[in-house]
C-alpha positions as CSV (number, residue, x, y, z in Angstrom):
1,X,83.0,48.0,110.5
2,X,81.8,45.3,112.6
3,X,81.5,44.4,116.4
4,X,84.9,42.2,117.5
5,X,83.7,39.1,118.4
6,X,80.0,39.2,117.0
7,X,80.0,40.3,113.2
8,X,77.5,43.2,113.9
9,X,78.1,46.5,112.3
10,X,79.2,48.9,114.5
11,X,77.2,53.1,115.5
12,X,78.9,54.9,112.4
13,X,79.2,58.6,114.4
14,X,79.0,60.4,111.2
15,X,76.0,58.4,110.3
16,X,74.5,59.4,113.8
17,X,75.7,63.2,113.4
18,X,73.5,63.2,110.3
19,X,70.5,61.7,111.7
20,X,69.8,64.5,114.6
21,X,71.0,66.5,112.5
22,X,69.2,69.9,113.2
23,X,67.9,68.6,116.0
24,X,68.5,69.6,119.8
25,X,70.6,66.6,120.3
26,X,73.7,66.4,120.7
27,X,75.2,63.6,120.2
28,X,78.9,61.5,121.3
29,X,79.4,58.3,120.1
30,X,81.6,55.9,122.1
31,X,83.1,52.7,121.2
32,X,82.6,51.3,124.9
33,X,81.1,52.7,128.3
34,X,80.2,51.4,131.1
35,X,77.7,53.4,131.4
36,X,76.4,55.8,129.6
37,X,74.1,57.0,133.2
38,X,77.4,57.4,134.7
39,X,79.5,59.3,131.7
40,X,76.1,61.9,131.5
41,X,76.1,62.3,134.9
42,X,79.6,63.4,135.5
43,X,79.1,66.4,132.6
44,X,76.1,67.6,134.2
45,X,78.0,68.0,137.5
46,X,80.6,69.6,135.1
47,X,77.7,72.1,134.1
48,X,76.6,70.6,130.6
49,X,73.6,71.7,128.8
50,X,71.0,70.4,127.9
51,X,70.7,68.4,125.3
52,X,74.0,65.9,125.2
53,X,73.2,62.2,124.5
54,X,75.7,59.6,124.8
55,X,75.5,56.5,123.1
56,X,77.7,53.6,123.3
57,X,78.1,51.0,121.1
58,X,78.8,49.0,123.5
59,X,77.9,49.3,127.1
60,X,79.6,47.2,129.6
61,X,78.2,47.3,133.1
62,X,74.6,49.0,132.4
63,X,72.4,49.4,135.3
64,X,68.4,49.2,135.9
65,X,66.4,50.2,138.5
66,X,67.4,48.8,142.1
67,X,71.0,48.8,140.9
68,X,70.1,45.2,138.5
69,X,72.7,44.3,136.2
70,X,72.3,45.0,131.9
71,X,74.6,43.9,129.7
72,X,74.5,42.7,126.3
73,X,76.9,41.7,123.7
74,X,78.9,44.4,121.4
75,X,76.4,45.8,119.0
76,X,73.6,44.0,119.7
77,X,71.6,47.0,121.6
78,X,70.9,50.9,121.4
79,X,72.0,51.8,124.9
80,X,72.4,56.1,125.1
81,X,71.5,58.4,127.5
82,X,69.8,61.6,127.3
83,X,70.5,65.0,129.1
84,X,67.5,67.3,130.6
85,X,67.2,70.3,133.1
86,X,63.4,70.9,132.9
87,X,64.3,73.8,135.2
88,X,60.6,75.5,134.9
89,X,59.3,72.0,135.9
90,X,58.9,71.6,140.2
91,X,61.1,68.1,141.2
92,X,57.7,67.2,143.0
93,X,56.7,66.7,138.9
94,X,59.7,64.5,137.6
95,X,58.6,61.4,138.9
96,X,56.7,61.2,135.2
97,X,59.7,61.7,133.6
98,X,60.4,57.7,133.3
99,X,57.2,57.3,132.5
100,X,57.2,60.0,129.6
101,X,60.2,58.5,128.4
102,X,58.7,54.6,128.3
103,X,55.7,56.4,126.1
104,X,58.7,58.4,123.6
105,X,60.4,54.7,123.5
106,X,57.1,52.6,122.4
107,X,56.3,55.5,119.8
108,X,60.1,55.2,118.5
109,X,59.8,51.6,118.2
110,X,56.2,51.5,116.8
111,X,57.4,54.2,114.2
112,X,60.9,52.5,113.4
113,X,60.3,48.9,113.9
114,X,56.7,48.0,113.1
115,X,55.9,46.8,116.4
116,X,52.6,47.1,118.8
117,X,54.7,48.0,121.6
118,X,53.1,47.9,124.9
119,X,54.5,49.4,128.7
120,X,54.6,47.1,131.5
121,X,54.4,49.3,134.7
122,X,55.7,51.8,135.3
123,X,58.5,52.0,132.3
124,X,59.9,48.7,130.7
125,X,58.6,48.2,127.2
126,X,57.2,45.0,125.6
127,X,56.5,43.1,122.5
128,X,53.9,40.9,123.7
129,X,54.7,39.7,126.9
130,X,58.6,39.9,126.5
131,X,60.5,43.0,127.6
132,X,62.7,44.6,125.1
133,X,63.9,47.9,126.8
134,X,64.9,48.7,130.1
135,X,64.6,52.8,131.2
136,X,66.4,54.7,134.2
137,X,66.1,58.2,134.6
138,X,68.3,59.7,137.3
139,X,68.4,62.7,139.3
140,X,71.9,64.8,139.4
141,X,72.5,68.3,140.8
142,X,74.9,70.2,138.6
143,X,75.7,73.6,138.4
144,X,73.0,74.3,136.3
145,X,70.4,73.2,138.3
146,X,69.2,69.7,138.5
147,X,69.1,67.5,135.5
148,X,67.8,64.8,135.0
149,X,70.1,61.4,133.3
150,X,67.2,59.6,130.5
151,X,69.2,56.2,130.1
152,X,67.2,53.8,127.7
153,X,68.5,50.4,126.6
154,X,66.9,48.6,123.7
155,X,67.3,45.0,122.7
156,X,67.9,44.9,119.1
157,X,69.4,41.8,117.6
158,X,70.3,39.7,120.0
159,X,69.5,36.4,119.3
160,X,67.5,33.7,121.9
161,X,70.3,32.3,123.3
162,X,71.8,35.8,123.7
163,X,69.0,36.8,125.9
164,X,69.8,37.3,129.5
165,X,66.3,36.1,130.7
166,X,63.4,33.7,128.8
167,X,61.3,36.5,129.1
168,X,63.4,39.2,127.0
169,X,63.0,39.2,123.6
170,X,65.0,42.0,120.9
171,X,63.3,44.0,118.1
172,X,65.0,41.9,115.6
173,X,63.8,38.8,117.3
174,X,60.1,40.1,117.2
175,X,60.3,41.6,113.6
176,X,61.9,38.8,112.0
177,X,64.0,41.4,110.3
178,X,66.6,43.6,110.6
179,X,66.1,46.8,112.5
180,X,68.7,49.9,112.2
181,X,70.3,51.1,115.1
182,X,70.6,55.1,114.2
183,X,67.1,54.8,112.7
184,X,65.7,53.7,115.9
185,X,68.2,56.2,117.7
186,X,66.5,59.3,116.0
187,X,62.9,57.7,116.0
188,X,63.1,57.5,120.4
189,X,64.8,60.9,120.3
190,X,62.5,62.7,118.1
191,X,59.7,61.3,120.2
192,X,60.8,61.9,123.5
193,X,61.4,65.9,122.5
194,X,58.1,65.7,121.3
195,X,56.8,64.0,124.8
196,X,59.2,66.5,127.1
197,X,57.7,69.8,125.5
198,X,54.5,69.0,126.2
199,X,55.0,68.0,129.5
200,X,57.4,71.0,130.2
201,X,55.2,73.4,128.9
202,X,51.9,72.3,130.9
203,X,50.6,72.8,134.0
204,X,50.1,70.4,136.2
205,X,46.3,70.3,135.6
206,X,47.0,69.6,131.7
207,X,50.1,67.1,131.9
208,X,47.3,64.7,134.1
209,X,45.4,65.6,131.2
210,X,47.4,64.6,128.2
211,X,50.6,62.3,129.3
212,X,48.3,60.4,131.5
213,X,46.3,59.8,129.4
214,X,48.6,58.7,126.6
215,X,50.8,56.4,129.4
216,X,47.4,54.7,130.3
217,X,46.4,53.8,126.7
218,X,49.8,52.3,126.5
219,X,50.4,50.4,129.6
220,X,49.6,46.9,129.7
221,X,49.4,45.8,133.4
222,X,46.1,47.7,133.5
223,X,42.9,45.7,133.6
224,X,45.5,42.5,134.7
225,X,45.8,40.5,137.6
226,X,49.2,41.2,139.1
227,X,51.6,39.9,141.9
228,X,53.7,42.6,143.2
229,X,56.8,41.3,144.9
230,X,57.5,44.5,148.0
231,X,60.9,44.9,149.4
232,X,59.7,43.6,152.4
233,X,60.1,40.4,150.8
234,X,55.9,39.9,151.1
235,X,53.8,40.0,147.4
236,X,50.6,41.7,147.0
237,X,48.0,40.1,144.8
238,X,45.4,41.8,143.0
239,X,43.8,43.6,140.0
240,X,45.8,46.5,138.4
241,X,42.7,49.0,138.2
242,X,44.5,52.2,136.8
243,X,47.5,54.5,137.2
244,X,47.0,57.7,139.1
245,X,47.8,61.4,138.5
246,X,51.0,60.8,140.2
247,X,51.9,57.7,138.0
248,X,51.5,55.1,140.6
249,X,50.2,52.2,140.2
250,X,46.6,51.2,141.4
251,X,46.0,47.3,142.9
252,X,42.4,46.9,144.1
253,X,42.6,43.6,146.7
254,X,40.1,42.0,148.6
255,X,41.2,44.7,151.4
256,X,41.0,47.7,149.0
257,X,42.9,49.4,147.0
258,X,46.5,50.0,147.5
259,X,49.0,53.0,145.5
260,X,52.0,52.2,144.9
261,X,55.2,54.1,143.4
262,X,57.9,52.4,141.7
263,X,60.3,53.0,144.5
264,X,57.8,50.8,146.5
265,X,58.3,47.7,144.7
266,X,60.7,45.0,143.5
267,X,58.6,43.1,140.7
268,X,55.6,43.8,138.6
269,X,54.5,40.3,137.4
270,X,51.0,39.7,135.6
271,X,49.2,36.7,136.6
272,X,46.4,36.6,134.1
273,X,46.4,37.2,130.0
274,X,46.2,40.7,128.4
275,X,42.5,41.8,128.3
């Protein structure tokens, strides 16, 4: 079957069935959603498990970080999110969870589509300079504890015109081929369980260690001039020196060096070519 309106073949759930297949995930496959944030958070205030992932073929009114706006045509992206309750994990740790899950992402899409994916700070994903995925991990308090809501969206095929900014770009786009949809799907799943049960099963003295270490190899502000646009409306200016043990980002001006946490900024932009 295809997507009305666009000629793009629509998420077979069988097909998706028998790629986690004997996996932990379990997966629901929905025609449309709004979103698929909102349809995971309801079932873990309902006292869901771990381990649901919803995935629509077709989400309708996706959100980003600071409530922004993602929506793309029917078929055109893998939009699903992901259920965890890292229950033996303090909250004071889960600010790396949407950084974990940008590194799962680029290792699904190096692995599935062939491309050096990069992370633009602190967790959108890029093929060169253009972003092709958008993450937002939300915190919801359920009956089973807290869980945390792993929503990913990936462009995928949509073509240049389809592109909601100039400086998006889709796998397809950047492959200059086709790029399967459940493929991908497993590929970003079996790497962020990989990525969670490492960070769930360290300490906190390892996991600075290891998924630091992995999220700074990866992350492409670093070593770049930046502009950081704050939500006072004022930008900072500098050189993105590092990313701390915390996950924040590190901007050495000519007054010093300023942290900051993604809740303390609006925009991200480089201002000077990769190193």
């Amino acid at each position: 079957m295809t997507s009305e309106g666009t000629g793009r073949p629509t998420l077979d759930p069988d097909a998706v069935a028998a790629a986690l297949a004997g996996t932990r995930w379990r997966p629901e496959v929905l025609h449309a959603s709004p979103s698929t944030n909102a349809v995971v958070a309801d079932r873990i205030r309902r006292g869901e498990r771990e381990g649901l992932v919803v995935v629509a073929d077709h989400q309708t009114a996706g959100r980003g970080r600071l409530d922004r706006s993602w929506v793309t045509p029917a078929g055109a992206a893998l939009t699903f999110s992901a259920l965890l309750i890292p229950a033996e994990a303090p909250v004071a740790r889960w600010p790396w969870l949407p950084l974990l899950t940008g590194v799962a992402v680029v290792d699904g899409v190096r692995r599935v589509a062939g491309l050096e994916a990069a992370l633009k700070w602190p967790n959108d994903v890029l093929v060169g300079d253009a972003k092709v995925t958008g993450i937002l991990v939300e915190l919801v308090e359920g009956p089973l504890g807290a869980g945390a809501v792993v929503g990913v969206g990936i462009n995928v095929s949509q073509t240049p015109d389809e592109l909601p900014v100039a400086a998006a770009t889709s796998l397809e786009q950047a492959a200059g081929r086709p790029v399967d949809r459940v493929a991908l799907l497993a590929g970003v799943l079996a790497a962020l369980a990989q990525r969670y049960d490492a960070w769930r099963a360290e300490g906190d003295g390892t996991v600075r260690h290891t998924l630091h270490a992995a999220y700074a190899g990866l992350c492409d502000t670093v070593g770049r001039t930046v502009r950081v646009q704050l939500p006072s409306g004022d930008d900072l200016t500098g050189e993105a020196i590092g990313v701390d043990a915390e996950g924040r980002l590190l901007v050495r001006t000519e007054h010093g060096v300023t942290t900051l946490g993604a809740g303390d900024v609006v925009h991200v932009r480089p201002s000077s070519p990769r190193p």
